[in-house]
C-alpha positions as CSV (number, residue, x, y, z in Angstrom):
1,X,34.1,138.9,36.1
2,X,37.7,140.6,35.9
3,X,36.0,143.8,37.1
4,X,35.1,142.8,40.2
5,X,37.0,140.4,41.2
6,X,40.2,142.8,41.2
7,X,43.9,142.1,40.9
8,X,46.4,140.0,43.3
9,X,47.6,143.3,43.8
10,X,44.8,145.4,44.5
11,X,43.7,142.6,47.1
12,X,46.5,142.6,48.4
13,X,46.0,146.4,49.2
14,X,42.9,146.3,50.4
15,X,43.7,143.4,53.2
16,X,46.6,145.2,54.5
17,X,44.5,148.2,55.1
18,X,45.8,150.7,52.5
19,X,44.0,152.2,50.1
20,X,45.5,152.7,46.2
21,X,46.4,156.0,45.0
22,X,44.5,158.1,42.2
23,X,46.3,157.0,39.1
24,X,47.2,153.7,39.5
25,X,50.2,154.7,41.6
26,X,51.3,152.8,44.2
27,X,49.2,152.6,47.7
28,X,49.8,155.3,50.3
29,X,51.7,154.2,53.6
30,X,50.1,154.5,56.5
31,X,50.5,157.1,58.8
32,X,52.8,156.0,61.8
33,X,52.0,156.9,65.2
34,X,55.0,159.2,66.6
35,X,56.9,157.2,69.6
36,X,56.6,159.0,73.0
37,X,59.7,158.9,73.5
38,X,61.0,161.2,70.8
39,X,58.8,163.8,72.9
40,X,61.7,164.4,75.0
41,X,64.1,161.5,76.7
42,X,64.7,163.5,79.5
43,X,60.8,162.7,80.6
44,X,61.7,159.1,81.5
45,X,64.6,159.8,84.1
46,X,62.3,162.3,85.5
47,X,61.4,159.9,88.0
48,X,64.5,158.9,89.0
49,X,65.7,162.2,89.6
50,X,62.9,163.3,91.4
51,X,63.8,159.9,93.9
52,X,67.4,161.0,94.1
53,X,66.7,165.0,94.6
54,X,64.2,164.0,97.6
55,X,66.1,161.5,99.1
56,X,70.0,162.6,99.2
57,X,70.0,166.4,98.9
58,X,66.4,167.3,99.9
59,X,67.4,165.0,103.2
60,X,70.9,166.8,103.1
61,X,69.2,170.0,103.1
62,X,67.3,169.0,106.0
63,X,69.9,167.9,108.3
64,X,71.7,170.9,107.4
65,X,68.8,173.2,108.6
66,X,68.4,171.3,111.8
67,X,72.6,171.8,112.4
68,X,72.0,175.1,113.6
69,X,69.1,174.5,115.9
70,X,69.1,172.9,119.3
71,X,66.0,170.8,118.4
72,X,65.7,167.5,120.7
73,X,63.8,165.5,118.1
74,X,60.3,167.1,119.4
75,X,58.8,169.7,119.6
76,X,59.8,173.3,118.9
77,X,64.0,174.6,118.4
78,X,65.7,177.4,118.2
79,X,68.0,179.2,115.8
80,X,71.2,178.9,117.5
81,X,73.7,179.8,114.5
82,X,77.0,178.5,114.9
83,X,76.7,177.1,118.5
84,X,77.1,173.7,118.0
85,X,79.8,173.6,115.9
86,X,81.6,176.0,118.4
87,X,80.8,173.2,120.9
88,X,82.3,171.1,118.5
89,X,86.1,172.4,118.3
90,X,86.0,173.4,122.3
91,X,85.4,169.7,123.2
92,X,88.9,167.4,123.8
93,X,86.5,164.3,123.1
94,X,85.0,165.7,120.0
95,X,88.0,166.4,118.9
96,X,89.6,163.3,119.7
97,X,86.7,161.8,117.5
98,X,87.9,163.8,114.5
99,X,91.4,162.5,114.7
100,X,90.9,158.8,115.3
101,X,88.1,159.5,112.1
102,X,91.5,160.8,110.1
103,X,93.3,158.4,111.8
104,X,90.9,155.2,110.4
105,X,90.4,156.7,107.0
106,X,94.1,157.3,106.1
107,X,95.3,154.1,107.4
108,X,92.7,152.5,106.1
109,X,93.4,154.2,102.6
110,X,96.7,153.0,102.5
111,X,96.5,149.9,104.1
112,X,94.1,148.5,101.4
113,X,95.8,150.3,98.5
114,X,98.9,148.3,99.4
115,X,97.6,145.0,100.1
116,X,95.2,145.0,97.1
117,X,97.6,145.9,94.4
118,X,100.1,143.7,95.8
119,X,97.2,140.6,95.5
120,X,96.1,142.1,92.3
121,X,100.1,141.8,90.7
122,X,100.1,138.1,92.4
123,X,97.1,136.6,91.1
124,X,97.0,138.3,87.9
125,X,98.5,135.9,85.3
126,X,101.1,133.3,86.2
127,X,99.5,131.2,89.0
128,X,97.2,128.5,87.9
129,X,95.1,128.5,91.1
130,X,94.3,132.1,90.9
131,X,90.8,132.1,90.3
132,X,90.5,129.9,93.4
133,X,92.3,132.7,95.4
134,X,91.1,135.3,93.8
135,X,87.4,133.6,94.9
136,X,88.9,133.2,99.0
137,X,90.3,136.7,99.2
138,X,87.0,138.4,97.8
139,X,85.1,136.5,100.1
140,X,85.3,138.8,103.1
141,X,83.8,141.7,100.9
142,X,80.2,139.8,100.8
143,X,80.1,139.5,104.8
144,X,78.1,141.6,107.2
145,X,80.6,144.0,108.7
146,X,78.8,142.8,112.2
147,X,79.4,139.7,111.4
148,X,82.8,140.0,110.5
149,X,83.4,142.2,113.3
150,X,81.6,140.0,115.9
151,X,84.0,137.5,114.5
152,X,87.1,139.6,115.1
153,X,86.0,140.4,118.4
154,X,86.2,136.5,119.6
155,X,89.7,136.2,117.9
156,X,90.7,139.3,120.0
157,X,89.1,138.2,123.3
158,X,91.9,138.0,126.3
159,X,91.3,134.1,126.5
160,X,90.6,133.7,122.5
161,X,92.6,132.5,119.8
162,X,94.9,135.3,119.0
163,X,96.4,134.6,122.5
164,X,96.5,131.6,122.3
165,X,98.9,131.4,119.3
166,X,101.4,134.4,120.7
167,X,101.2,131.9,124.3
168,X,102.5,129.0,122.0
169,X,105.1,131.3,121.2
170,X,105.9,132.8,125.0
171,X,104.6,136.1,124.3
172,X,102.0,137.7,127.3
173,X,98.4,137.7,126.4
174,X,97.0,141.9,125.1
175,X,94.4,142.9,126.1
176,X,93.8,144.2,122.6
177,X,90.3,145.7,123.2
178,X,90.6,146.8,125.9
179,X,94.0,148.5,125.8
180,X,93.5,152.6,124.5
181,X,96.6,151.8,122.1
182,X,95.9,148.8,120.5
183,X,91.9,148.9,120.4
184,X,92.3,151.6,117.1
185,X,94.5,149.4,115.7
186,X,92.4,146.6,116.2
187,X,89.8,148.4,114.4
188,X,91.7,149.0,111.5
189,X,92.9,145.5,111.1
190,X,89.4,144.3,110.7
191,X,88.4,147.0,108.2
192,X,91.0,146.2,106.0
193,X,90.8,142.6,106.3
194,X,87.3,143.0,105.1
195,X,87.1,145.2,102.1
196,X,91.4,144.9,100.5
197,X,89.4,141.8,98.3
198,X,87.1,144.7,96.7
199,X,90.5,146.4,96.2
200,X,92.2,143.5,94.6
201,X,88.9,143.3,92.2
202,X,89.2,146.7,91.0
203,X,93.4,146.4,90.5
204,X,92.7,143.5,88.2
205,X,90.4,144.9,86.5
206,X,93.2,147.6,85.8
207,X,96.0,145.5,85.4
208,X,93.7,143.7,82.2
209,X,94.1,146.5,80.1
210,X,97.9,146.3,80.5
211,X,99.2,145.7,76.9
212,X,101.5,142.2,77.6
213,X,103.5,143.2,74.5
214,X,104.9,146.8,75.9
215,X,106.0,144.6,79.0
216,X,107.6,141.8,77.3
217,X,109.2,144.4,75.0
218,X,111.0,146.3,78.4
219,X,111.6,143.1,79.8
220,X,113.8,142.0,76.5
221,X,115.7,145.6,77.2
222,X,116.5,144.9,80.3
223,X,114.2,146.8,82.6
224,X,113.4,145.4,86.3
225,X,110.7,144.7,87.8
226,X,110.4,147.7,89.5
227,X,110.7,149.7,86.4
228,X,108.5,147.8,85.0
229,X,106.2,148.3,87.4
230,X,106.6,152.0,87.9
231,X,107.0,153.2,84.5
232,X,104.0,151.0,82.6
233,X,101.9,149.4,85.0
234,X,101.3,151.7,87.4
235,X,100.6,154.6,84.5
236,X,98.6,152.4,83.2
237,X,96.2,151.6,86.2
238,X,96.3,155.6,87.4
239,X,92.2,154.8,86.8
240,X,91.9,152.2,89.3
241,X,94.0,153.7,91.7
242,X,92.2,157.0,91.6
243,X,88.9,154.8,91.7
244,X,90.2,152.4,94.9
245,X,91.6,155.4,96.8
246,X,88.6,157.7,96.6
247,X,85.7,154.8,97.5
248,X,88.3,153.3,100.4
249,X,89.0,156.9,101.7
250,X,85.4,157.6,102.0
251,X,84.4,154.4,103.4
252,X,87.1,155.0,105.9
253,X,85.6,158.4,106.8
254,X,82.4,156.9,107.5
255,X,83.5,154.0,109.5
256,X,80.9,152.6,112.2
257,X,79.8,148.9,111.9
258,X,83.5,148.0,112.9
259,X,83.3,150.7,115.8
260,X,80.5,149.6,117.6
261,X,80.6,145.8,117.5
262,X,84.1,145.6,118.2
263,X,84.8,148.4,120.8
264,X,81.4,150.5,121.0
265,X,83.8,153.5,121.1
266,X,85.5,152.8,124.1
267,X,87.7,152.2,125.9
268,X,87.3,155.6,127.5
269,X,86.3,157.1,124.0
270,X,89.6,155.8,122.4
271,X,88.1,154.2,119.4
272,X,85.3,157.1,119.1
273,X,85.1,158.7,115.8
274,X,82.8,161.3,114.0
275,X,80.1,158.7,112.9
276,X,79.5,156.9,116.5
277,X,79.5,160.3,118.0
278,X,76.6,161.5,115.4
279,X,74.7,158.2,116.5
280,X,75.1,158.3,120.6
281,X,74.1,162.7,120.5
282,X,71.3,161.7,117.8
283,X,69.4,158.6,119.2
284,X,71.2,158.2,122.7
285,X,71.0,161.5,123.7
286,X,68.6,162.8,121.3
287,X,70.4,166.1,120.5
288,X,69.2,166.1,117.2
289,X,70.6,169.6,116.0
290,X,74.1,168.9,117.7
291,X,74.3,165.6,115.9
292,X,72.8,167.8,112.7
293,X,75.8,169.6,112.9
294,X,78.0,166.4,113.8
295,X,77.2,164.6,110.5
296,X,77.5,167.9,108.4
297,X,81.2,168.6,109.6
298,X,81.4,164.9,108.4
299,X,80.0,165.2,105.2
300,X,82.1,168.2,104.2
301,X,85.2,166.3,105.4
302,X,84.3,163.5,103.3
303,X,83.6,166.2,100.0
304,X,86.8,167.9,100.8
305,X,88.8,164.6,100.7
306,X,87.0,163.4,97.6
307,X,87.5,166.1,96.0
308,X,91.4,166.3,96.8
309,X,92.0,162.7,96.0
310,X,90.6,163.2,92.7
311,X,93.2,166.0,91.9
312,X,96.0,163.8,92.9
313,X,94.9,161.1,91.3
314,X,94.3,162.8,88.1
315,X,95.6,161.4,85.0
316,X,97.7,165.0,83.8
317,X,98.7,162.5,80.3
């Protein structure tokens, strides 16, 4: 009866699938089946990367090719070498394009850099409302840029709202779209209105890793603001400012939405820049190798920049 009914332990064994060892040792382990993915990691973002090489620099490739043709979009081209891009510096509009480009990204860089911090170092930590501001001034960042700039464009209408106001006041209505001077200025207004909340984000999240105890301490020596400011804080942030001014700088280079809704590049070509010319010569005028070469003369501006901007932002600690 003992015989074959076995012990608890042997039971035991035999349920859970292992068999005992010779010798009354104890049961063998089973053997484990080996996880795929200690075949090599590097399989499972193999996908991904695929995606991303056939998408961006596959693409990139592409258009590059096609800068020094004189395809139409159909058909067959021709190898034209550096044609286009010699069309490029030898037209006044073109290059009118490039500087109102420069001319939106820099004062766009700044003008968001400024306004940003300075809403980031308000809202940081005394007032009690600053969530709720923090909340209204972020807002704009969520919009459609059309939208927004559709927006924009009634305020700056001749018989809108922004008249209005300055005729309360005496002032003479602007034309501000249609006037060659103010229409770039115009432009700018409305990209940074839109996008210094994203700014303000990425300062706080900055100015939260600012030990409070290193600026109380120069506080009870008797440091200023200012040197407070200069000498702490903004050392302290040199990762969010090199982080703000590289995204707004390229964002700047890029700038098109605003463009076209607001002015469509006019008037006369006075609010054209490098990305609303690369549309009109691509899908307008289907010059598909001249805009080719069009948005790479952009794209190397904007790697130039980005690269620069990260050498002077560089934390040399």
């Amino acid at each position: 009866m003992t015989a074959t009914m076995g012990t608890p332990q042997d039971t035991g064994a035999l349920v859970r699938g292992t068999a005992p060892a010779a010798g009354g040792g104890q049961p063998a382990r089973p053997r484990r089946s080996r996880p795929l993915i200690s075949y090599g990691r590097w399989w499972w973002a193999l996908p991904a990367v695929l995606a991303v090489l056939l998408i961006h620099y596959v693409a990139t490739a592409g258009g590059a090719f096609y800068a020094f043709t004189n395809w139409t979009g159909i058909g067959d081209f021709d190898f034209v070498g550096l044609d286009n891009f010699r069309r490029i510096l030898e037209d006044p509009a073109l290059i009118g394009s490039l500087k109102n480009t420069l001319f939106l990204a820099f004062g766009f860089l700044i003008a968001t850099n400024v306004f940003g911090l300075l809403l980031a170092l308000a809202l940081n930590r005394s007032l009690k409302t600053r969530y709720v501001l923090r909340v209204l001034f972020f807002m704009p960042v969520v919009l459609s840029p059309l939208a927004v700039s559709y927006i924009w464009k009634f305020i700056f209408d001749f018989n809108g709202p922004l008249n209005g106001v300055l005729a309360w006041f005496g002032a003479e209505p602007r034309t501000w779209l249609a006037d060659p001077t103010l229409a770039l200025w115009a432009v700018l207004v409305v990209m940074s209105w839109q996008t210094t909340g994203m700014v303000m984000v990425i300062y706080l999240a900055g100015l939260a890793t600012v030990p409070m105890e290193i600026e109380e301490a120069a506080a009870l020596d008797g440091a200023s603001t200012w040197r407070r400011f200069r000498h702490i804080t903004l050392p302290s942030i040199r990762p969010s400012v090199a982080i703000a001014s590289t995204l707004m700088l390229i964002q700047g280079l890029r700038v098109f939405d605003q463009v076209m809704a607001l002015t469509g590049g006019g008037p006369a070509g006075a609010t054209e820049t490098l990305a609303t010319q690369v549309y009109k010569e691509t899908f307008a005028l289907s010059n598909f190798g001249f805009g080719a070469a069009l948005a790479l003369l952009l794209t190397l501006i904007m790697l130039v920049f980005s690269v620069l901007q990260q050498a002077a932002t560089k934390d040399r600690s």
